[in-house]
C-alpha positions, 0 to 999 in steps of 0.5 A, a space after each residue: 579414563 571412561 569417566 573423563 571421557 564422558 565429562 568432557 563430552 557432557 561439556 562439549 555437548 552443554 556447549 554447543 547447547 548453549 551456543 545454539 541457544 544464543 544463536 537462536 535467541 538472536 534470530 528471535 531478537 532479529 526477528 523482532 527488531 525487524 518486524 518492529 521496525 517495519 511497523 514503525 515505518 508504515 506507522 509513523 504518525 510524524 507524516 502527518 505533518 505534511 498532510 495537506 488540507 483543501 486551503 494548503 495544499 502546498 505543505 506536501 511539496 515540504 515532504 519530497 519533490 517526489 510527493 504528488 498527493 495525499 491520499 484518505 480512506 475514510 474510516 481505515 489506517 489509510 491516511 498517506 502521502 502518495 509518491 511518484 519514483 521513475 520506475 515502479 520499484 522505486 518506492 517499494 522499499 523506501 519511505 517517503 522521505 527517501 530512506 530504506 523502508 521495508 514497509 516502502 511507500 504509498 506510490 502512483 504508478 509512475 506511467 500515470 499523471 502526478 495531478 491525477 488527470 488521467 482516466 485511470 490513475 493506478 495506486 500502490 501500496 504493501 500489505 502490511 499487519 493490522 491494517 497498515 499501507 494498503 492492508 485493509 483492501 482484502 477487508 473490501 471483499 465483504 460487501 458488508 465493510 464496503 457499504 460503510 467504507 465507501 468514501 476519501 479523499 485525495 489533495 493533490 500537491 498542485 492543488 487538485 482536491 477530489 473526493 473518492 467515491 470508491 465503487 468494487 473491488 476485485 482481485 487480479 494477477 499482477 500481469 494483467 494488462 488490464 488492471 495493470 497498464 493504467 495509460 493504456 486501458 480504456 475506461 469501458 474495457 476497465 469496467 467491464 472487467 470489474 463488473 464480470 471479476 469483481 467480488 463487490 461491484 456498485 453499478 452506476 457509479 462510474 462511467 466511460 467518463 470518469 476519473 478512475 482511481 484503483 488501489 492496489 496490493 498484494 494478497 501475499 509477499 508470494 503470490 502475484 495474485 492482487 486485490 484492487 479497489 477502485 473509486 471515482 475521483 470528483 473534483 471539489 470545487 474551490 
């Protein structure tokens, strides 16, 4: 009887080890459909088919009615369309072709004019692995990557083309009016700001009167600690 009773727990135990097992490998299975997937989203290269250039700038209306530019840091993986949604939340998880997307989207803040006119235009994106999105900002802090990343380009999707000449970058919490009411701070509150928090500030490149571009991401899915770089927008001549 012992003997029996020992057999069958053996069994009882093989199966819920084996049981657990499976459950475990299908986390992990999970786990990395999930991460695939989301690099896939902040990775598709087929976007690339809308990118506009300085004479047809009107192939990115064919995107989205909500696509407003088309935003290029030279010499990183920022290469994207820019997307404008009626709240901010819009487009954190969704793509720009309007589908579910936990890598979301490049997007304006939506308080901000879509032809980038304002004095200071606010940019989102997530911070994803391998310098996909937004994920290669954080490399901005070093002076060193900064001295040979310091140039793009935006289209805008009515015909606006600016060069960037991007100029600090610094890191802010994701309350701070400053940084984070793009329609309402003042060019020189804006600088002034930079000058005294940034990790990398070039002095002289942008003024009271320039257009200013920041673009922004998270340090961390848990932290409201941000990292913004800013530019300056330049109008390219037709």
């Amino acid at each position: 009887m012992a003997r029996k009773t020992v057999i069958f727990l053996n069994k009882s135990f093989d199966r819920i080890v084996a049981v657990v097992s499976l459950i475990f490998f299908l986390i992990c299975l999970y786990a990395m459909i999930d991460a695939y997937m989301v690099y896939s989203g902040a990775n598709d290269s087929g976007i690339l088919r809308f990118k506009p250039d300085l004479s047809h700038p009107e192939v990115l209306a064919e995107l989205s009615e909500d696509a407003v530019a088309w935003l290029t840091v030279d010499d990183t993986k920022i290469d994207y369309p820019v997307m404008q949604g009626d709240t901010n939340e819009e487009y954190l998880n969704k793509d720009p072709y309007g589908n579910f997307s936990l890598s979301g989207s490049i997007f304006l803040d939506f308080r901000n004019s879509k032809d980038f006119t304002d004095n200071y235009s606010l940019v989102y994106g997530h911070h994803m692995e391998y310098g996909a999105m937004f994920g290669s900002l954080d490399a901005f802090a070093d002076k060193s990557y900064f001295d040979t990343h310091r140039t793009g380009t935006l289209i805008t999707v009515s015909g606006k083309s600016y060069k960037i000449e991007l100029f600090a970058a610094c890191k802010a919490q994701a309350t701070d009016k400053i940084i984070f009411s793009p329609t309402e701070t003042g060019n020189e509150e804006l600088l002034d700001y930079i000058d005294e928090k940034s990790a990398v500030f070039y002095p002289g490149t942008a003024g009271s009167q320039s257009k200013i571009i920041g673009l922004s991401t998270c340090q961390s899915a848990e932290s409201y600690e941000r990292i913004i770089v800013f530019g300056v927008l330049t109008e390219i001549a037709d």
